[in-house]
N, CA, C and O atoms as CSV, one atom per row, in Angstrom:
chain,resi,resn,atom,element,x,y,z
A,1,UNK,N,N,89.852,106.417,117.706
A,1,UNK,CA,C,89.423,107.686,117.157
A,1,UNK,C,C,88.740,108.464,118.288
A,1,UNK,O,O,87.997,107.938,119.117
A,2,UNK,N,N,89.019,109.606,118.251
A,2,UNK,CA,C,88.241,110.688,119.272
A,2,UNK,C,C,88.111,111.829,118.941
A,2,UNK,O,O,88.656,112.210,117.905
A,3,UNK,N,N,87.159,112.925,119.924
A,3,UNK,CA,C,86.612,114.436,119.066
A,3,UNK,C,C,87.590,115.381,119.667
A,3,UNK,O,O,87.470,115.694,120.852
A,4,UNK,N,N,88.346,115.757,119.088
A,4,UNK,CA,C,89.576,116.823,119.435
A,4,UNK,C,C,89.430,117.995,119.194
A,4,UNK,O,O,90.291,118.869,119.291
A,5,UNK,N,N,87.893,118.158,118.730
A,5,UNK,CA,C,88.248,119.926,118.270
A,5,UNK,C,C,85.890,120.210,118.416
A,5,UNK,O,O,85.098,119.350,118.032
A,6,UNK,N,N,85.576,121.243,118.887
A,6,UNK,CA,C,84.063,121.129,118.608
A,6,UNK,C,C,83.994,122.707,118.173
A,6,UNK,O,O,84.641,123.677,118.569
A,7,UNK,N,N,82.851,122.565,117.107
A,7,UNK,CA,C,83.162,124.456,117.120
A,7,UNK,C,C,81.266,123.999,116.429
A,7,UNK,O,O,80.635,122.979,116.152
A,8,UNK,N,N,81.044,125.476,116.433
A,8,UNK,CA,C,79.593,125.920,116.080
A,8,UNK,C,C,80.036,126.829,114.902
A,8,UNK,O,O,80.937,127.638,114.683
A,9,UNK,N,N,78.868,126.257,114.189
A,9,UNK,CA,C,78.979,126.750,112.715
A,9,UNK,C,C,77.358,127.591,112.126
A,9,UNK,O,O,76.905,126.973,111.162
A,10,UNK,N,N,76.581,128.681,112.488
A,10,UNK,CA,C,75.523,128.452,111.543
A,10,UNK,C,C,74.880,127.979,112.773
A,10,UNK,O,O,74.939,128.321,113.954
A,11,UNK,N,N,74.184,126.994,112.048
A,11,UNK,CA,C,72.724,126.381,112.869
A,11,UNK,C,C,73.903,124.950,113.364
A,11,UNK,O,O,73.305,124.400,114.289
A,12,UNK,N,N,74.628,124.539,113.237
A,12,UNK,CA,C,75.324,123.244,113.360
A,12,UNK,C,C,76.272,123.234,114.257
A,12,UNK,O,O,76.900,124.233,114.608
A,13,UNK,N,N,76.459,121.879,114.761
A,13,UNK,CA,C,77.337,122.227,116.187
A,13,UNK,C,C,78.675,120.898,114.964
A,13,UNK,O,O,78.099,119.981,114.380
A,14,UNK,N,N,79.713,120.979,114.844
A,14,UNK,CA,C,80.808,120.128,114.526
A,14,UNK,C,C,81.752,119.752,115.332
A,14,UNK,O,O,82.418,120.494,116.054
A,15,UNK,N,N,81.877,118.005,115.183
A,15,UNK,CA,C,82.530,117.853,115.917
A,15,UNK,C,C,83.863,116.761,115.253
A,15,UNK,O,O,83.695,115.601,114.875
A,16,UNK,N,N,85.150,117.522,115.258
A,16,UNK,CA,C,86.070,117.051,114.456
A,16,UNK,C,C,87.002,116.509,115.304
A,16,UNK,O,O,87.457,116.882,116.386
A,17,UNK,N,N,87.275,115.188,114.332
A,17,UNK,CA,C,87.475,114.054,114.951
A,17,UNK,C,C,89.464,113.966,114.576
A,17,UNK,O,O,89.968,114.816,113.842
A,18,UNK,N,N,90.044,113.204,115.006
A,18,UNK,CA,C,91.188,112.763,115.103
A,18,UNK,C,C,91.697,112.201,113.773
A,18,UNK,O,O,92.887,112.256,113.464
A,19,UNK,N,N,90.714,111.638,112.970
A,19,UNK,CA,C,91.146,110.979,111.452
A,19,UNK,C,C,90.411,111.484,110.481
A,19,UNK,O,O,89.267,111.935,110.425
A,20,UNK,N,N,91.433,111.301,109.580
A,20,UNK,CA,C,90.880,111.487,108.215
A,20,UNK,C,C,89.504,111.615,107.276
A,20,UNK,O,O,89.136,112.499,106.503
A,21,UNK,N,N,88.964,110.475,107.639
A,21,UNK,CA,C,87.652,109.985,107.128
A,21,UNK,C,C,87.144,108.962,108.382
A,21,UNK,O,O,87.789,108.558,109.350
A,22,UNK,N,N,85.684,108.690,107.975
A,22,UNK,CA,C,84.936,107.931,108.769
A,22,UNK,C,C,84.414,106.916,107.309
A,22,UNK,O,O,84.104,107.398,106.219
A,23,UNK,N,N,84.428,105.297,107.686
A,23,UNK,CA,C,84.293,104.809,106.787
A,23,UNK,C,C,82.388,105.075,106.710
A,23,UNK,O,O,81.736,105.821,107.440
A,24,UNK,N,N,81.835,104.124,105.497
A,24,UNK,CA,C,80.386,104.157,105.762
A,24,UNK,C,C,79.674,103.241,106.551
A,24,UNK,O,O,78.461,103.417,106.661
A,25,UNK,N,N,80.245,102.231,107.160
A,25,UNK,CA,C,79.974,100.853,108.608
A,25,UNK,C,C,79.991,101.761,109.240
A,25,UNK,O,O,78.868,102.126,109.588
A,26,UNK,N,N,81.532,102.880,109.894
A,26,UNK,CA,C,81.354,103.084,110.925
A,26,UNK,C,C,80.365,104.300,111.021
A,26,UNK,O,O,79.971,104.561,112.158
A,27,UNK,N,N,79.888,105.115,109.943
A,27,UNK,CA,C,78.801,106.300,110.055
A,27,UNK,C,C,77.641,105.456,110.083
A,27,UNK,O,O,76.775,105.976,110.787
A,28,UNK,N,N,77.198,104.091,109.475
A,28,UNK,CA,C,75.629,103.327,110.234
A,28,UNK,C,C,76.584,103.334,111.560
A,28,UNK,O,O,76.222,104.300,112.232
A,29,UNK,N,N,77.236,102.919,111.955
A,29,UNK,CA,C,76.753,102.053,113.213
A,29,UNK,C,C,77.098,103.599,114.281
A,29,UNK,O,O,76.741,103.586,115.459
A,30,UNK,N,N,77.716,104.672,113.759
A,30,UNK,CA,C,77.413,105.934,114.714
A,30,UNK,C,C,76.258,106.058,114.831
A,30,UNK,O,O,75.772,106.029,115.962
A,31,UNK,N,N,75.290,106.271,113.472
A,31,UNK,CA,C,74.173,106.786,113.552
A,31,UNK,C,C,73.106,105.720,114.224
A,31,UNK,O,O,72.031,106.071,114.710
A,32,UNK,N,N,73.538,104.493,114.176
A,32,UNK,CA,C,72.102,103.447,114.879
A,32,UNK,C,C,72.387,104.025,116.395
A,32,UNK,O,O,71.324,104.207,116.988
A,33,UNK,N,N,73.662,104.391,117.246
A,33,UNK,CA,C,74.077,104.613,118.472
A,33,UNK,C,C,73.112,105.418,118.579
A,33,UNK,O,O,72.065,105.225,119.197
A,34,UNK,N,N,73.622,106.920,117.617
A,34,UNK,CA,C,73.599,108.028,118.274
A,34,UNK,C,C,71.933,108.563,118.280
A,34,UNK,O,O,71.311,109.062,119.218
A,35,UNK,N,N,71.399,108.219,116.666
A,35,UNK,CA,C,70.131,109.167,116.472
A,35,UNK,C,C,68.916,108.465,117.391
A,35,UNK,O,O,67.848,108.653,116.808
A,36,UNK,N,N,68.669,107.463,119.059
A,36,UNK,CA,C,68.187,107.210,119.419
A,36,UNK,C,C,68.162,108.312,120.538
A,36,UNK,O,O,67.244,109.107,120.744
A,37,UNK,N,N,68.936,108.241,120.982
A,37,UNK,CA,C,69.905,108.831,122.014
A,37,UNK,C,C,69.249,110.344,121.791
A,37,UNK,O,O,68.451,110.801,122.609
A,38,UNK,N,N,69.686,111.121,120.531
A,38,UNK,CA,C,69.120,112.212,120.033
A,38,UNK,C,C,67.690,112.728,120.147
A,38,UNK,O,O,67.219,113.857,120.286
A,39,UNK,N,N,67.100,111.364,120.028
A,39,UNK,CA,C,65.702,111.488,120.162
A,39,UNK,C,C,65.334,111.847,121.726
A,39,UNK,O,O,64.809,112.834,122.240
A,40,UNK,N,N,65.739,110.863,122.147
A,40,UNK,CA,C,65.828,110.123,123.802
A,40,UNK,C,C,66.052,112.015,124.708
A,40,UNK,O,O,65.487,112.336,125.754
A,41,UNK,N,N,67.095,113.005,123.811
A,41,UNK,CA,C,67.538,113.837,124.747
A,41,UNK,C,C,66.436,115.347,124.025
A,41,UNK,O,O,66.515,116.550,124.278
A,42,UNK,N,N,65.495,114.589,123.094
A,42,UNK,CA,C,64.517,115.637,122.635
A,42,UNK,C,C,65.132,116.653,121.491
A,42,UNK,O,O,64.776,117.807,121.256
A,43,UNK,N,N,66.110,115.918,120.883
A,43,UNK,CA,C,66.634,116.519,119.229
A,43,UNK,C,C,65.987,115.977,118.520
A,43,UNK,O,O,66.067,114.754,118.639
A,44,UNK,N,N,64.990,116.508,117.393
A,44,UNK,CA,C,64.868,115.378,116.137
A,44,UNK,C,C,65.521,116.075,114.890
A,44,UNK,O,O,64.955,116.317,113.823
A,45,UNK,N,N,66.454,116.271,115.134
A,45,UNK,CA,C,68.111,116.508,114.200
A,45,UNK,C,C,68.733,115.633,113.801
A,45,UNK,O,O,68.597,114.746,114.644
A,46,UNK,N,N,69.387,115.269,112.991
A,46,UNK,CA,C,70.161,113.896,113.057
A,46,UNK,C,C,72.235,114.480,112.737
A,46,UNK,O,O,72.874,115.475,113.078
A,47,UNK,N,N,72.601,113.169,111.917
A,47,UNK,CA,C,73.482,113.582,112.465
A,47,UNK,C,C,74.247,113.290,110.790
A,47,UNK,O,O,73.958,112.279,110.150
A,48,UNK,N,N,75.423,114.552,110.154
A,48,UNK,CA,C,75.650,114.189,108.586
A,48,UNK,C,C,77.458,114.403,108.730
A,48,UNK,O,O,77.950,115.109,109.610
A,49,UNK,N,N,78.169,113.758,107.841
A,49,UNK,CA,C,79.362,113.732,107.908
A,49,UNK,C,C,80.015,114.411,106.572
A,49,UNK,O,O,79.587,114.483,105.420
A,50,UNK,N,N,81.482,114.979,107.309
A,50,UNK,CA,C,81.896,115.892,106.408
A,50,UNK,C,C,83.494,115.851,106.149
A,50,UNK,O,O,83.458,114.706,105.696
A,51,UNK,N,N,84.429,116.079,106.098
A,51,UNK,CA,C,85.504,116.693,105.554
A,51,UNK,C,C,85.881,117.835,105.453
A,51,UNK,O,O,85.665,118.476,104.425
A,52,UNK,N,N,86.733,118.506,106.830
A,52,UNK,CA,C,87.468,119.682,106.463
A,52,UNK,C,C,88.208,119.720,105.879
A,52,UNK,O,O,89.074,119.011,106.391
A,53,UNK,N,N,88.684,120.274,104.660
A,53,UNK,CA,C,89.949,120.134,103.501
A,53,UNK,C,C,90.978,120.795,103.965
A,53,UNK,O,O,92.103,120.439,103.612
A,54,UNK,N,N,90.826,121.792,104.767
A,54,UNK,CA,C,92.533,122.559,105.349
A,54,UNK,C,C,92.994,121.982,106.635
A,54,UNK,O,O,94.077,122.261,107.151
A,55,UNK,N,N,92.190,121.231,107.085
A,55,UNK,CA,C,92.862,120.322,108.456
A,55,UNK,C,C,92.781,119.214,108.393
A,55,UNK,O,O,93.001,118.498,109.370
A,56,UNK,N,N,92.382,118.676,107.021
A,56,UNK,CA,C,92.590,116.926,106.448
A,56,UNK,C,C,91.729,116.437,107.988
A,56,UNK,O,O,92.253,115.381,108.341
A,57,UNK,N,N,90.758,116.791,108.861
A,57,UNK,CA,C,89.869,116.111,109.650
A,57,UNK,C,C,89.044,115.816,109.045
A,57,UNK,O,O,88.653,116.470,108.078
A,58,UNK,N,N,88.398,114.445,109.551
A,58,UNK,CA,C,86.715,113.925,109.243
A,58,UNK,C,C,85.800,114.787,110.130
A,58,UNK,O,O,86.368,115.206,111.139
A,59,UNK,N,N,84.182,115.240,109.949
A,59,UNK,CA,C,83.828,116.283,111.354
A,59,UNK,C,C,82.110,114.945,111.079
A,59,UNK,O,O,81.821,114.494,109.971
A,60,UNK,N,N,81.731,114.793,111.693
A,60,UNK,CA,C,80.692,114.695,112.379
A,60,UNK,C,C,79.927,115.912,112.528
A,60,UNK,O,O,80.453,116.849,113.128
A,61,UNK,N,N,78.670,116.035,112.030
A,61,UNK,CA,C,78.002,117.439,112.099
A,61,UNK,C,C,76.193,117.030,112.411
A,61,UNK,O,O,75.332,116.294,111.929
A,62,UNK,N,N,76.316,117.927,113.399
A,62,UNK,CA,C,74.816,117.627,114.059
A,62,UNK,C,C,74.299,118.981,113.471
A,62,UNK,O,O,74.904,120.050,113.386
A,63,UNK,N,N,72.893,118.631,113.045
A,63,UNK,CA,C,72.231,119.564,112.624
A,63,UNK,C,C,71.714,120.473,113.668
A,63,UNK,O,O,70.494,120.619,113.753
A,64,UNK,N,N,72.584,121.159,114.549
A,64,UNK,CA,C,71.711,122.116,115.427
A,64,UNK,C,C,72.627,122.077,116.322
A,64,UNK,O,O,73.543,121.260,116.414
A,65,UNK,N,N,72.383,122.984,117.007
A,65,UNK,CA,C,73.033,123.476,118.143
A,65,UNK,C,C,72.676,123.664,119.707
A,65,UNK,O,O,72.412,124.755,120.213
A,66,UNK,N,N,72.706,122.571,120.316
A,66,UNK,CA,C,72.118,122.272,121.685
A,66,UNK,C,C,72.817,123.100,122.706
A,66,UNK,O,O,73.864,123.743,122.631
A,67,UNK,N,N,71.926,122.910,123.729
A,67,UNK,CA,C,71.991,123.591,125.083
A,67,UNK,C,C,73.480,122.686,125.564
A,67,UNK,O,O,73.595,121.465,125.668
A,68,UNK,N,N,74.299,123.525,125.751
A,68,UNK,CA,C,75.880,123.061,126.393
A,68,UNK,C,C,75.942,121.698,127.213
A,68,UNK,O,O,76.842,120.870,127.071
A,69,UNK,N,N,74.829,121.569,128.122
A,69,UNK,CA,C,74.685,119.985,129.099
A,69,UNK,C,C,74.250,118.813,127.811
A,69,UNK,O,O,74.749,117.688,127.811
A,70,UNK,N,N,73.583,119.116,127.095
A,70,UNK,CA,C,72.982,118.024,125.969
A,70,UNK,C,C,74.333,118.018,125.287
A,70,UNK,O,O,74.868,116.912,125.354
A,71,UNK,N,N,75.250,119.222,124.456
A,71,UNK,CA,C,75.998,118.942,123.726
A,71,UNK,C,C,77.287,118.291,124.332
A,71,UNK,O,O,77.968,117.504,123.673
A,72,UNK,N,N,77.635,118.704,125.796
A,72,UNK,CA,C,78.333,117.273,126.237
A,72,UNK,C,C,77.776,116.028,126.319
A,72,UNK,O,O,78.408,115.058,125.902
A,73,UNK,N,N,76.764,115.920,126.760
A,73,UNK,CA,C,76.445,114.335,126.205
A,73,UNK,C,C,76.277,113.778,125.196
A,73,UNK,O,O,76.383,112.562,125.035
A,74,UNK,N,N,75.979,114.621,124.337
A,74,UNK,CA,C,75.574,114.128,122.823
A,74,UNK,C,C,77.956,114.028,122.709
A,74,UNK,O,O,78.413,112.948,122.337
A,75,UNK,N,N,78.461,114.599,122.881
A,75,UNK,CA,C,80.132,114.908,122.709
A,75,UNK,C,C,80.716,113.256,123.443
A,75,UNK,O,O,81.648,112.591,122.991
A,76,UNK,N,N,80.109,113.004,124.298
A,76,UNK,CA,C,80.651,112.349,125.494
A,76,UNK,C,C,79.929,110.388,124.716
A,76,UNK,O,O,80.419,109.272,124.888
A,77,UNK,N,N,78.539,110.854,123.836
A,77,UNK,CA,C,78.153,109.224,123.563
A,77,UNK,C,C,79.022,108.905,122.442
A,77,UNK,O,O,79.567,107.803,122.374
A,78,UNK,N,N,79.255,110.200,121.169
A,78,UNK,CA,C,80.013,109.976,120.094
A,78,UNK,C,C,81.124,109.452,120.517
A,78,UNK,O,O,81.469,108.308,120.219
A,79,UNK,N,N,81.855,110.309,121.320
A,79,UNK,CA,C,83.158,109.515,121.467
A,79,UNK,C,C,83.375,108.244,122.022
A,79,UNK,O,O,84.365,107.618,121.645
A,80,UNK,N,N,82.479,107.671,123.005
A,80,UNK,CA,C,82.223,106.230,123.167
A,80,UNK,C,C,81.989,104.810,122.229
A,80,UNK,O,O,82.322,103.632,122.356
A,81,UNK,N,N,81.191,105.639,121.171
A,81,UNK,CA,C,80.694,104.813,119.827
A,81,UNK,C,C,82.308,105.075,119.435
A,81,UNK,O,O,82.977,104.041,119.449
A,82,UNK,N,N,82.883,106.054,119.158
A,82,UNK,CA,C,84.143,105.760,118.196
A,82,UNK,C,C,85.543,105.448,118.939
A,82,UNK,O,O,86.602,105.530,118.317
A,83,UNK,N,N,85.504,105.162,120.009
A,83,UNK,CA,C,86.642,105.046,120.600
A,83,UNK,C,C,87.427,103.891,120.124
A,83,UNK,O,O,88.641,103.771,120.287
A,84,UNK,N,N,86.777,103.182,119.618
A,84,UNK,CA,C,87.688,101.533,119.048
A,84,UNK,C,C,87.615,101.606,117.266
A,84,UNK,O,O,87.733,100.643,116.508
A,85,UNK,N,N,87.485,102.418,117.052
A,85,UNK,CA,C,87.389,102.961,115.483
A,85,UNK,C,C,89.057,103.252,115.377
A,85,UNK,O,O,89.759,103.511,116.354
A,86,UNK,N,N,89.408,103.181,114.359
A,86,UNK,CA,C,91.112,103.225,113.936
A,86,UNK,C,C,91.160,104.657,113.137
A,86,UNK,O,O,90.283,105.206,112.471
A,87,UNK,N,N,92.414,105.039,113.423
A,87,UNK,CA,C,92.590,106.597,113.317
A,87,UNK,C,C,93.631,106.637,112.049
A,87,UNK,O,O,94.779,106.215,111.910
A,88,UNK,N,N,92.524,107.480,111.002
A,88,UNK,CA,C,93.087,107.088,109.725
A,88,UNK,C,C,93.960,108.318,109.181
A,88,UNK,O,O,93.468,109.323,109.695
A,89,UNK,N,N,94.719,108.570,108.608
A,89,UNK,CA,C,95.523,109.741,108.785
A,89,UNK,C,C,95.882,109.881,106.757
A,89,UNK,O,O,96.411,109.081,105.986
A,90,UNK,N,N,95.430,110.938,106.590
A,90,UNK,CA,C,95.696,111.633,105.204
A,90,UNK,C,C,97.081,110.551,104.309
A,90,UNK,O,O,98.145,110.127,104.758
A,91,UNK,N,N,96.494,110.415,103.025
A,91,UNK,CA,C,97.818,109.451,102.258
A,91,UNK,C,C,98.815,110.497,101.791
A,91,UNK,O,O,98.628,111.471,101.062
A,92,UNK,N,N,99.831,110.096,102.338
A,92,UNK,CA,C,101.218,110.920,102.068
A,92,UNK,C,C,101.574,110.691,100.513
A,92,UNK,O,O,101.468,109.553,100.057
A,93,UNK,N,N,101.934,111.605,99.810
A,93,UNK,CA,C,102.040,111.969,98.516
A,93,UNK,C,C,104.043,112.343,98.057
A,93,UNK,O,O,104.990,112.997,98.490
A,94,UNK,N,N,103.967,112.131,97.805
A,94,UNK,CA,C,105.875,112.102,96.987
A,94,UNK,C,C,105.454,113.213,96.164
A,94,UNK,O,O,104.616,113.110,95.268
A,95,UNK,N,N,106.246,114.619,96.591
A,95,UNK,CA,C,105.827,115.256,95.298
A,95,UNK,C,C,107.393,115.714,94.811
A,95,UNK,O,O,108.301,116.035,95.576
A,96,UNK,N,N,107.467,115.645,93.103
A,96,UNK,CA,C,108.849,115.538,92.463
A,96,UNK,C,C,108.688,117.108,92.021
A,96,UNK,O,O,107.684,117.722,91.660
A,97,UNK,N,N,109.934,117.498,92.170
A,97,UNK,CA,C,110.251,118.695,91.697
A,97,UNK,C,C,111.589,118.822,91.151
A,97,UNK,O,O,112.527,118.084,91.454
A,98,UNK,N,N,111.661,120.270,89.925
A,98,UNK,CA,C,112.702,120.169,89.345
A,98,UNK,C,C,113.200,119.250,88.265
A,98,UNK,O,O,114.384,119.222,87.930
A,99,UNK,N,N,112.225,118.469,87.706
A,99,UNK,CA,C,112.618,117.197,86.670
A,99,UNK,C,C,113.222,118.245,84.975
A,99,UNK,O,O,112.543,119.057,84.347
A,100,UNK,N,N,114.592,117.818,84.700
A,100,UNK,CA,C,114.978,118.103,83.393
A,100,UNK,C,C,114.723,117.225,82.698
A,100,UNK,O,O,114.414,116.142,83.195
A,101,UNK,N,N,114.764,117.378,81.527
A,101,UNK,CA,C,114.524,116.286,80.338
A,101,UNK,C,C,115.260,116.543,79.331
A,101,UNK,O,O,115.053,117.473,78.552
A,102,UNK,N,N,116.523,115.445,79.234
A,102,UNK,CA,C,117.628,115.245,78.369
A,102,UNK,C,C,117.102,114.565,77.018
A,102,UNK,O,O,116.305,113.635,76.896
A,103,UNK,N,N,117.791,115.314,76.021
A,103,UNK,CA,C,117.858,115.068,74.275
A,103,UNK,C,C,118.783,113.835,74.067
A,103,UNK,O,O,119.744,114.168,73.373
A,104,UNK,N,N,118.812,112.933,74.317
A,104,UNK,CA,C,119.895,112.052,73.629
A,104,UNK,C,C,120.443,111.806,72.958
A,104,UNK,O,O,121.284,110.912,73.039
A,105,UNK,N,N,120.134,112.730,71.646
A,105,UNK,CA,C,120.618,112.976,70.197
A,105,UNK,C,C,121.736,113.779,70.820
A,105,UNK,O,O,122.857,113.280,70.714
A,106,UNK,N,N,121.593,115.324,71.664
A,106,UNK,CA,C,122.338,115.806,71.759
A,106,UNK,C,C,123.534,115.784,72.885
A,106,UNK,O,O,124.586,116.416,72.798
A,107,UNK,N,N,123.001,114.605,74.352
A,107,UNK,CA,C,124.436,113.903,75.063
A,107,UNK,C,C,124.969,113.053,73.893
A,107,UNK,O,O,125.646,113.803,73.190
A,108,UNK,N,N,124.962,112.528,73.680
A,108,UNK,CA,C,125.883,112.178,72.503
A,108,UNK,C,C,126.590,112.959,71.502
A,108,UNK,O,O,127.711,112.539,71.214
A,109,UNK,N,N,126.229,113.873,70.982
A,109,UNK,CA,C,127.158,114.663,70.191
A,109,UNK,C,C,128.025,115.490,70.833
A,109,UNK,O,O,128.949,116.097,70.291
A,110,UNK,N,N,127.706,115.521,72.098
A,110,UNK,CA,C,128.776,116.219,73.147
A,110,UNK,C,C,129.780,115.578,73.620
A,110,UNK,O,O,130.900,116.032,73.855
A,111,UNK,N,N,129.147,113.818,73.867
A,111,UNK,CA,C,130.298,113.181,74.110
A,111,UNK,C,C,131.427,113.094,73.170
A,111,UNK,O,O,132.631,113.334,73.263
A,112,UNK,N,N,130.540,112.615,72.101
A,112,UNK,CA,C,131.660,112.374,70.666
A,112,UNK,C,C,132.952,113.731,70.380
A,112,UNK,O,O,134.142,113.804,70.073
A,113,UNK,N,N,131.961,114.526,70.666
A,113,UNK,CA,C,132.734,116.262,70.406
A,113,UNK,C,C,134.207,116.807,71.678
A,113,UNK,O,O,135.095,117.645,71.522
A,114,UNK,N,N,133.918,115.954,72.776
A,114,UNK,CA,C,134.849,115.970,73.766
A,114,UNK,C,C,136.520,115.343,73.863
A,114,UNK,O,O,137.175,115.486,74.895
């Protein structure tokens, strides 16, 4: 798994990731990584997870919006913590279209009638 897309939102910096969802193991064990680190670089922000619905991405969302050198590092530890994380990709759906629905009373009286 890795961060393929970063955009600023508001007060929030997002950082959207390659899969689907992030399970809840791997959001503790982001957050035991990351919110030290956070501290360590003088954020006391932490860090909340989300779901974009029109790009089926998982985003990682830091509450705030750091100075560009912090937000590559803060960019550069996430993706280290998730690099061996498995890249989960939206469940593909069968969708049926066009279904008729036959009378059987009446194929039969058509056959008989033929």
């Amino acid at each position: 798994m890795k961060i393929v897309e970063e955009r600023e939102a508001w007060i929030h910096t997002h950082f959207i990731l390659d899969s689907f969802f992030v399970t809840e193991q791997e959001r503790r064990q982001i957050s035991i990584s990351i919110e030290p680190e956070l501290m360590h670089l003088g954020l006391q922000y932490g860090l909340r997870y989300n779901i974009a619905p029109s790009k089926h991405r998982a985003i990682i969302v830091l509450e705030c919006i750091p100075f560009d050198p912090v937000k590559a590092a803060i960019k550069e530890l996430i993706n280290g913590v998730i690099e061996d994380f498995p890249v989960r990709l939206p469940e593909q759906r069968n969708v049926v279209t066009n279904i008729t629905v036959a009378d059987p009373e009446i194929e039969t009286e058509s056959r008989l009638s033929q």
